[in-house]
KOLVEX-795242 format. One record per residue (C-alpha): residue in three letters; x negated, z, y. Coordinates in steps of 0.001 Angstrom, whole numbers, padded with zeros to 6 digits, always signed. Example, Ala and Ser with C-alpha at 12.3 -4.5 7.8 and 13.67 -1.06 7.14 Angstrom:
<atoms>
Ala-012300+007800-004500/Ser-013670+007140-001060/
</atoms>
This chain:
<atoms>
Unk-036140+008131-033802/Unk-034189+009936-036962/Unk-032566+013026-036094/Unk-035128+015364-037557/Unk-037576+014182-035085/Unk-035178+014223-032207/Unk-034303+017838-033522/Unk-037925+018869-033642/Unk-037939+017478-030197/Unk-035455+019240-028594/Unk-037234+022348-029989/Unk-040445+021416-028115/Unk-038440+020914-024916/Unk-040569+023769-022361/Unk-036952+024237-021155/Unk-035809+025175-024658/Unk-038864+027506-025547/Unk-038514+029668-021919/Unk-034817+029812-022457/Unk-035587+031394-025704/Unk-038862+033413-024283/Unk-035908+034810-021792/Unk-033628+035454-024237/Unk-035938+037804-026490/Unk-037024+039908-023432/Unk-033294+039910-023156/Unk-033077+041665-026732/Unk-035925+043542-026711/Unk-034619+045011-023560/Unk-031062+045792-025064/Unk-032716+047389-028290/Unk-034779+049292-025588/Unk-031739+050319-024171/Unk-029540+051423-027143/Unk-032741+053256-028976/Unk-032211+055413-025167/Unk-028562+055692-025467/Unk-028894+056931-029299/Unk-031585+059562-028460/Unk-029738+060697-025261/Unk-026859+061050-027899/Unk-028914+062994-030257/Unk-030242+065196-027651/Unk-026704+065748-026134/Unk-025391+067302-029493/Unk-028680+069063-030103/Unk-028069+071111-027176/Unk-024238+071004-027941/Unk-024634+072809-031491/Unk-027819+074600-031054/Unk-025947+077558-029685/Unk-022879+077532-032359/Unk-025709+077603-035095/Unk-027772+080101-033892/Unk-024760+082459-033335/Unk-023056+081339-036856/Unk-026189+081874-037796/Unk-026791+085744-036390/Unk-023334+086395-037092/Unk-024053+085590-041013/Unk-026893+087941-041513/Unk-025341+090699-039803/Unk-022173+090395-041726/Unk-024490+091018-044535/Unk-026289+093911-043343/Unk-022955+095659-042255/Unk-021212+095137-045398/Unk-023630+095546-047654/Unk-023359+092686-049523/Unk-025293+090059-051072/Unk-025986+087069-048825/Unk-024287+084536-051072/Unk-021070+086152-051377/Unk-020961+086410-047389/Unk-021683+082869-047190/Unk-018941+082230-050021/Unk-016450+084143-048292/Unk-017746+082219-044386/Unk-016803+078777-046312/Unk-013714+080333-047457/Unk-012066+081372-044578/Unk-012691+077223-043384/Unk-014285+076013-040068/Unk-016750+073101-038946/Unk-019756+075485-040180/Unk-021810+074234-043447/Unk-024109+076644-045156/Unk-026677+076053-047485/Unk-029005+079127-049254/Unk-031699+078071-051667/Unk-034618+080202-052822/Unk-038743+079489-052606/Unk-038612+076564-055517/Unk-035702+074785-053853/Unk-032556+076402-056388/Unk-029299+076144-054729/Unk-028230+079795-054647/Unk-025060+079528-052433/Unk-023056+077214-050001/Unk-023181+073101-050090/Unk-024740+071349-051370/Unk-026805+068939-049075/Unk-029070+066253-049161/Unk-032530+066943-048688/Unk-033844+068170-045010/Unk-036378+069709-043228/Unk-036904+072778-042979/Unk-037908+074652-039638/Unk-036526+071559-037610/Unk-033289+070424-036362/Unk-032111+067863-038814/Unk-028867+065955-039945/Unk-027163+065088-042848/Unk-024997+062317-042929/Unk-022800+060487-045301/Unk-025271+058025-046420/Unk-027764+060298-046980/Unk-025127+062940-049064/Unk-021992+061141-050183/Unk-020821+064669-051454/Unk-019947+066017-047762/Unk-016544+067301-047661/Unk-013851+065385-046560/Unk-013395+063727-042983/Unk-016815+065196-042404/Unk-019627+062172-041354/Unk-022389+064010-040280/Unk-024078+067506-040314/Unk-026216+068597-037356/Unk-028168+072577-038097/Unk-031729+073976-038766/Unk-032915+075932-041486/Unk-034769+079040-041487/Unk-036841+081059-044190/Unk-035666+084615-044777/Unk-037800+087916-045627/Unk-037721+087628-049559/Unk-038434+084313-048974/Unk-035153+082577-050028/Unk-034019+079713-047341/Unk-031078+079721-044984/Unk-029800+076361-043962/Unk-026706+076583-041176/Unk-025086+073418-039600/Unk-022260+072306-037613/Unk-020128+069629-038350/Unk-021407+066678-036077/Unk-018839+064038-036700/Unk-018001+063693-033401/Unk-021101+062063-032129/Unk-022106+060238-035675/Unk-019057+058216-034900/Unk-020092+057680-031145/Unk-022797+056203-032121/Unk-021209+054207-034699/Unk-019310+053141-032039/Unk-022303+052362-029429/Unk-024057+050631-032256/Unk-020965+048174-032560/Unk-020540+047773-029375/Unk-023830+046297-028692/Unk-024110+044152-031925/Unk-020671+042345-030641/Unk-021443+042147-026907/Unk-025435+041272-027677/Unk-024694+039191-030432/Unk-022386+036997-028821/Unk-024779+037063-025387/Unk-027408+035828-027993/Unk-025240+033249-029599/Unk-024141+031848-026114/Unk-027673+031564-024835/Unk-029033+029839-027816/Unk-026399+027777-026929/Unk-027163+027510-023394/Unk-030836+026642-024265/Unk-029726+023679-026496/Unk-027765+022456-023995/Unk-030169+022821-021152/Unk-033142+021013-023500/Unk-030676+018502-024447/Unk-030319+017333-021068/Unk-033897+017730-020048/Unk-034796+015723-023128/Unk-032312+012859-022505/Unk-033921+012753-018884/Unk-037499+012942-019884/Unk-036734+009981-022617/Unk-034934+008145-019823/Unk-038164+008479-017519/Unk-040360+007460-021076/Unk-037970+004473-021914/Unk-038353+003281-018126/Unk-042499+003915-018300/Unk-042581+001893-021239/Unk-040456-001096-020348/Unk-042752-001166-016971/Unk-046191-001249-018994/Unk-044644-003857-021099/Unk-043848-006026-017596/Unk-041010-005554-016521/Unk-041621-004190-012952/Unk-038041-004319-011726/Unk-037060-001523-014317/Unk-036091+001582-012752/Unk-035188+005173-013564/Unk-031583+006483-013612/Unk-031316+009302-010950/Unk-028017+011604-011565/Unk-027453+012600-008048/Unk-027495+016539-009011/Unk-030677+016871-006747/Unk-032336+018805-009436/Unk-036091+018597-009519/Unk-036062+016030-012203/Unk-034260+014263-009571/Unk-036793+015032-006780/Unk-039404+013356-009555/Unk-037111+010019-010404/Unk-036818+009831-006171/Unk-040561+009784-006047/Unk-041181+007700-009129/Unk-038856+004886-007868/Unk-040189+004938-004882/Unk-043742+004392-006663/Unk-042502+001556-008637/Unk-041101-000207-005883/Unk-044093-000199-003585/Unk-046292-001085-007630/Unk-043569-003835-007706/Unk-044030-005421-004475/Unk-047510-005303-004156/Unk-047943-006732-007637/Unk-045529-009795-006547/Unk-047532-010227-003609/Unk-050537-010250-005289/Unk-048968-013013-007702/Unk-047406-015107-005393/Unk-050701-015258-003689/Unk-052390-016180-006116/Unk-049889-018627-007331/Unk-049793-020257-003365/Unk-053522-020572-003687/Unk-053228-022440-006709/Unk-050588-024846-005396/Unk-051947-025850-002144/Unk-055483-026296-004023/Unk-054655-027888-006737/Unk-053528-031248-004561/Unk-056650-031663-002407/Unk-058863-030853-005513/Unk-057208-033723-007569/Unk-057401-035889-004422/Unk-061486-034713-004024/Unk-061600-035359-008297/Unk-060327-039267-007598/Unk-062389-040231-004730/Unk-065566-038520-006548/Unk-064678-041057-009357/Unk-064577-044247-007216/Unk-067486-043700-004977/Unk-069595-043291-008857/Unk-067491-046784-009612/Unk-069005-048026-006655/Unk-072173-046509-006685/Unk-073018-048096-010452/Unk-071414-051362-009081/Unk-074741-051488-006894/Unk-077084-049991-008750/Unk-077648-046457-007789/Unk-077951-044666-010871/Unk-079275-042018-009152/Unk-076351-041274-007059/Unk-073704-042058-009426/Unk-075455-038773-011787/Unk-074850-037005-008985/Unk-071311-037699-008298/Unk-070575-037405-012116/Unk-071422-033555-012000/Unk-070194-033471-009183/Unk-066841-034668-011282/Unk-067557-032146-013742/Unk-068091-029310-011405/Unk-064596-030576-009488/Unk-063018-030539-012994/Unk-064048-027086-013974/Unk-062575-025759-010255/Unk-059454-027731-011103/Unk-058833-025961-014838/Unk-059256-022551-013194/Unk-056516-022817-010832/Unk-054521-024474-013613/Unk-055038-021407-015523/Unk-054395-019347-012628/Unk-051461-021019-011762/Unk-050312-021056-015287/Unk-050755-017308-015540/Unk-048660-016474-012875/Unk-045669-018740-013518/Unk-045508-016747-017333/Unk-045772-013691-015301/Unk-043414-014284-012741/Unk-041059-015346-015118/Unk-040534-018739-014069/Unk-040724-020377-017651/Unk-038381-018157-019296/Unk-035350-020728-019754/Unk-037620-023084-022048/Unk-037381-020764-025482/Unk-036225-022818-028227/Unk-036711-022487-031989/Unk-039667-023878-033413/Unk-041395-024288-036977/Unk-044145-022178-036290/Unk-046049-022869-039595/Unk-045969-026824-038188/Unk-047107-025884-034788/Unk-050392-023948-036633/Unk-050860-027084-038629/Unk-050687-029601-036255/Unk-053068-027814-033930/Unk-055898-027474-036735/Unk-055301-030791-037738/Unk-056103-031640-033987/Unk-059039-029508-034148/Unk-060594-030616-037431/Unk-062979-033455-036048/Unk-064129-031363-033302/Unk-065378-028532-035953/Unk-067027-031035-037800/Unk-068817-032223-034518/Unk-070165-028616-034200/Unk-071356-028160-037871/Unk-069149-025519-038383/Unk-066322-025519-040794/Unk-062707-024761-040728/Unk-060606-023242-043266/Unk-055860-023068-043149/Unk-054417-020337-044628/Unk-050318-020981-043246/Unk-047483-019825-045143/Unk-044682-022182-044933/Unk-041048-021835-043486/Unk-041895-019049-040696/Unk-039640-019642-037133/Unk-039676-018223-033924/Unk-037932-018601-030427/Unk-040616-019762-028052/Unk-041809-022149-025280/Unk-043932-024760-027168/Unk-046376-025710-024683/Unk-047044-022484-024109/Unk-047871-021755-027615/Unk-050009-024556-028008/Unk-051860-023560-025274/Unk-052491-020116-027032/Unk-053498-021969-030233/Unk-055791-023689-028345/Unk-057444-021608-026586/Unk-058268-019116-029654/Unk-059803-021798-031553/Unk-062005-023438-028771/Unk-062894-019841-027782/Unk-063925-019631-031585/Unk-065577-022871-031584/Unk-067279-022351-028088/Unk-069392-019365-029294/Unk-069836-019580-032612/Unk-073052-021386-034108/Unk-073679-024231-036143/Unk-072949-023108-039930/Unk-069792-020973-038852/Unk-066906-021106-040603/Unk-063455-020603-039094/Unk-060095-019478-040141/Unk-056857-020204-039346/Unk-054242-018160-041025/Unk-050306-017793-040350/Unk-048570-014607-042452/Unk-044982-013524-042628/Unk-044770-009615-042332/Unk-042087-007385-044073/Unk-041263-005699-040283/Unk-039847-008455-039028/Unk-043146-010220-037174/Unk-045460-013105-038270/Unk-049039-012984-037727/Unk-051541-015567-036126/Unk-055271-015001-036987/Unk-058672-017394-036071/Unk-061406-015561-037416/Unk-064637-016431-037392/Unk-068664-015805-038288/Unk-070106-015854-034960/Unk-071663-013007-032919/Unk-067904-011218-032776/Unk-067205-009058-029469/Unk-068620-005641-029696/Unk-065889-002498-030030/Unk-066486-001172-026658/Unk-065785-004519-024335/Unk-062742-005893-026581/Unk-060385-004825-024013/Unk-062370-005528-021389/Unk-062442-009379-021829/Unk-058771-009359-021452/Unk-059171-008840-018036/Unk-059740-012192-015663/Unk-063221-013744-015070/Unk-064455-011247-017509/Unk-067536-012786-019131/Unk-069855-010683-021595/Unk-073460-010748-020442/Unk-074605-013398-023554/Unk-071369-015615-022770/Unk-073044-016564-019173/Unk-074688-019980-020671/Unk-071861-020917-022191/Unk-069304-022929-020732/Unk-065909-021405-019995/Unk-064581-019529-016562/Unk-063255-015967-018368/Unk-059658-016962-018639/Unk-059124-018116-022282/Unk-058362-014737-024024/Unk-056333-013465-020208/Unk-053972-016882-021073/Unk-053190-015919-024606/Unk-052302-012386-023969/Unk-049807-012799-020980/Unk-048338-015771-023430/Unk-048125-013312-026275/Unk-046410-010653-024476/Unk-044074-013111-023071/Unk-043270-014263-026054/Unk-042500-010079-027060/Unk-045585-010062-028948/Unk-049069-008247-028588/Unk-052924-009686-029458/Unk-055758-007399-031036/Unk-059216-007858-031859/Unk-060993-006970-034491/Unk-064325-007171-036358/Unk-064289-009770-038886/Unk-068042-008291-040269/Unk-069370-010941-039657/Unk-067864-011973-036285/Unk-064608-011564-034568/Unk-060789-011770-035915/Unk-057987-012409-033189/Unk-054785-011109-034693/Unk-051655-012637-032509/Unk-048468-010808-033637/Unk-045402-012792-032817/Unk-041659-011980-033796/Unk-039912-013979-036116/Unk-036520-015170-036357/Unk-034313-015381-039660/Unk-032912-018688-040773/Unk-029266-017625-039719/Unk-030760-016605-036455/Unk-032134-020008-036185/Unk-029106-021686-036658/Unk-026916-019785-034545/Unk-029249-020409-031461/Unk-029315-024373-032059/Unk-025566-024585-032544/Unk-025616-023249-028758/
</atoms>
């Protein structure tokens, strides 16, 4: 797996995504909390300066009234005398008249103007808090109180939280990664273990950490499973395998004394019985190759053969068996046509592989009508495998029951007159996984095309095995 796909998995990880699903409540919560805290702040200095500017306000106009003067040149002589109180007087089209100037605000409401908003504010001065009003000739009064105080309180809030949240946020992105990380390194543990076990290997089991987490409680349970699949499955072989021992003996003893009492039995003349006895022989013979088969099956399963891998000149081993196989096609009226490339090596267990070999092409000779033609082809793939096809013109297999005759004793409904006992293509699948590789089967339109992939060793590879 590259590391974009093992990144896109660890971002798929359901431990990942709720760590993240936690983490935005988190932050929608904390915005939540400082959009409170910044109103509360607002409100608190609304009801702070809402007096001051009312009575700055009062005091203003009645300055006016008692001296006489213009309303400008009291608030000229206000901003004079200095404070933390801001005037503003425009008239009905929005002319500055007196006081200063200000960015634009509402009037009738309780407004502020801050620094951004009016980079002309006097000195040391952040923010503006006041209200304006509209006076009886229409001209407008604006009157605010220097609100620096709590524009830098929330300056300060605002900080605050980006720092404390920000690092929170960083730390539980963090803490996600990590936690899908290890979730993902135990859920490919549990997939590396599932797929060793389909491919046979029943003693594989799943690393438990000992943290009694639940992925824990699951590798407990799963072990357990696999141990109980295990031993059944081992029972089930070695019965089978016992069965095929202790009959195998008495059915080669039954096969020889079937074929002297027919000796005898033509030695005086009883034609009759001696047709008799010979099925008979052929019946015994037919019981005899099914526990072979059986017997064969569950030595490749139980491992028993796995010492006899040696390199082998797979291209020959193709070729030899279709020469072997050439008069027999001919017998049939069918026809059989080599396609091997040359030079292609494996590590295997040649009986076993002839075996294989065998069994596709009498499977394809077996069921296939006079006229047929056969092929036997051997190709060297670029990933590293070779490929073993017979293909053939016959009725083929269809789509829906191709797996199915990989199972024992399977026989398709139009196979029943033919001769055979359902554990040809069984054979040459557990000898093609033993050998690491894997059999399909597809349509040949006309007919059926057994693919048998097999890996391939290089030349150096060769070597260094036979020098051992």
């Amino acid at each position: 797996m590259t590391a974009p796909q093992q990144q896109a998995s660890l971002f798929r990880m359901a431990s990942f995504r709720l760590a993240v699903l936690g983490m935005l409540f988190s932050l929608i919560a904390a915005v939540v909390v400082f959009a409170l805290i910044y109103e509360a702040t607002g409100i608190a200095a609304r009801e702070e300066l809402a007096p001051i500017v009312a009575g700055d306000r009062a005091d203003l106009l009645s300055d006016t009234q008692a001296d006489g003067w213009p309303l400008a040149r009291e608030i000229a002589l206000a901003e004079a005398i200095g404070g933390h109180t801001y005037y503003e007087l425009t008239n009905a089209a929005g002319q500055k008249l007196a006081g200063t100037t200000l960015a634009p605000h509402d009037w009738n409401h309780w407004s502020d103007v801050t620094r951004l908003e009016d980079p002309a504010l006097p000195p040391g001065v952040e923010q503006i808090d006041g209200i304006s009003v509209k006076l009886a000739d229409g001209d407008r009064l604006f009157v605010g109180e220097d609100a620096s105080v709590f524009a830098i309180l929330n300056r300060r809030i605002a900080l605050i939280f980006a720092v404390v949240f920000g690092l929170l946020i960083g730390l539980g992105v963090l803490a996600s990664l990590l936690i899908a990380a290890y979730s993902l390194k135990r859920v490919r543990a549990i997939s590396e273990a599932s797929t060793d076990i389909v491919a046979g290997d029943l003693s594989r089991r799943i690393e438990a950490y000992g943290i009694d987490d639940e992925l824990d409680v699951l590798t407990t349970g799963l072990n357990g499973m696999l141990e109980t699949i295990e031993r059944l499955v081992k029972k089930a072989q070695q019965v089978t395998s016992d069965i095929a021992h202790d009959l195998r003996s008495p059915l080669m003893r039954l096969r020889d004394r079937l074929v002297r009492i027919e000796r005898l039995a033509l030695a005086q003349g009883q034609a009759g019985i001696a047709d008799e006895l010979r099925e008979a022989l052929r019946q015994t013979e037919i019981v005899t190759s099914i526990f072979s088969s059986l017997l064969r099956i569950a030595e490749i399963e139980a491992g028993a053969l796995s010492g006899n891998f040696v390199p082998l000149d797979l291209s020959a081993l193709v070729c030899g068996v279709a020469e072997e196989f050439l008069p027999v096609v001919e017998d049939q009226g069918q026809s059989l046509e080599l396609a091997v490339a040359d030079g292609i090596w494996i590590l295997g267990d040649v009986p076993l592989l002839i075996q294989m070999l065998v069994n596709l092409v009498e499977n394809a000779i077996r069921y296939c009508p006079d006229g047929a033609v056969l092929t036997l082809s051997l190709t060297r793939m670029n990933d590293g495998f070779a490929w073993i096809e017979v293909a053939d013109t016959g009725p083929g297999i269809p789509e829906a029951d191709r797996e199915r005759v990989f199972e024992r004793f399977v026989r398709l409904d139009r196979s029943q007159n033919t001769p055979g006992h359902g554990l040809g293509l069984p054979l040459v699948r557990v000898i093609a996984v033993f050998h690491g590789g894997s059999v399909t089967l597809l349509d040949n339109a006309p007919g059926l095309r057994v693919r048998v992939k097999l890996p391939t060793v290089r030349r150096n590879e060769k070597l260094a095995v036979d020098s051992h």
